[in-house]
C-alpha positions in Angstrom: 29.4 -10.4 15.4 26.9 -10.4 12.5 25.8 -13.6 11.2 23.1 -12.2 8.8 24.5 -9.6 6.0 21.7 -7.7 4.8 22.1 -5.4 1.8 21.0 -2.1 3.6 19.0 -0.6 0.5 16.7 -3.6 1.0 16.3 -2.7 4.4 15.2 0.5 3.6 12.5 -0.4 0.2 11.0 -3.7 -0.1 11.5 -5.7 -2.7 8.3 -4.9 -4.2 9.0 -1.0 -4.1 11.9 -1.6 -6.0 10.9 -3.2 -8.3 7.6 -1.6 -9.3 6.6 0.2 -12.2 5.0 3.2 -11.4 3.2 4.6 -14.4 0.3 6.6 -11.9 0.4 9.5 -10.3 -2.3 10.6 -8.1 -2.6 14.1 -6.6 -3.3 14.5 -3.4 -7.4 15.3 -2.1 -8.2 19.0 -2.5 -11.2 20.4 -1.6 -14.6 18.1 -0.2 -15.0 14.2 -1.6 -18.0 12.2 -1.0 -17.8 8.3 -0.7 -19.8 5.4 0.9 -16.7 3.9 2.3 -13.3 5.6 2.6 -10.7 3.2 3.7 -7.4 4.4 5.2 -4.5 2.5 4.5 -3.3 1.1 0.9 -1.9 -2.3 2.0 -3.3 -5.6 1.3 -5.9 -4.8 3.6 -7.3 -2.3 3.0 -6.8 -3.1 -1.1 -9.0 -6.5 -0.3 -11.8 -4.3 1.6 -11.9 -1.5 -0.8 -11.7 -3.8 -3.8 -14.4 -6.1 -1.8 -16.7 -3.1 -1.1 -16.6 -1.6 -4.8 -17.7 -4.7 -6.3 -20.8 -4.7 -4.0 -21.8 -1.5 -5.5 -20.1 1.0 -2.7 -18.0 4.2 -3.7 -15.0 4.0 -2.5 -12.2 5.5 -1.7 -8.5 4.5 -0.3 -6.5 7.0 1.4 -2.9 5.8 1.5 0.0 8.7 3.3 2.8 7.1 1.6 2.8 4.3 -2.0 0.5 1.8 -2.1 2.2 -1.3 -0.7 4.2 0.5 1.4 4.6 -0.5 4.6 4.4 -3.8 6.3 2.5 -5.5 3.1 5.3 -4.7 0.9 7.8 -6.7 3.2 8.4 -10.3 4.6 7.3 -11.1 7.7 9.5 -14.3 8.0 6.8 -16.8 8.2 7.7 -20.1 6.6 
């Protein structure tokens, strides 16, 4: 028996990715890129310490596989 009825698109996308507005596209790295700092991983994270970095004077540069917000920062963890 299921006592929680989750609407199975939700599971799938966050909240946030569904509701985004997307006006960016960025092509993916070709060839050699120079940076003081490149952080893997566009989730709040790694946002904060790129973002955090830059405005100490670093070049930097976020490398993300999927969206930014993707994963586990673009969901709930339950916490209350």
């Amino acid at each position: 028996m299921h006592f929680l009825r989750a609407d199975q698109e939700l599971t799938r996308h966050s909240y946030y990715a569904a509701t985004a507005v997307r006006d960016a596209r960025y092509p993916a790295l070709q060839g050699d890129v120079h940076c003081d700092v490149a952080v893997v991983g566009g989730g709040l994270a790694g946002l904060s310490a790129a973002i955090e970095l830059a405005d100490r004077g670093f070049s930097v540069r976020v490398l993300e596989a999927r969206e930014v917000g993707f994963g586990a920062s673009g969901r709930n963890g339950g916490q209350a």
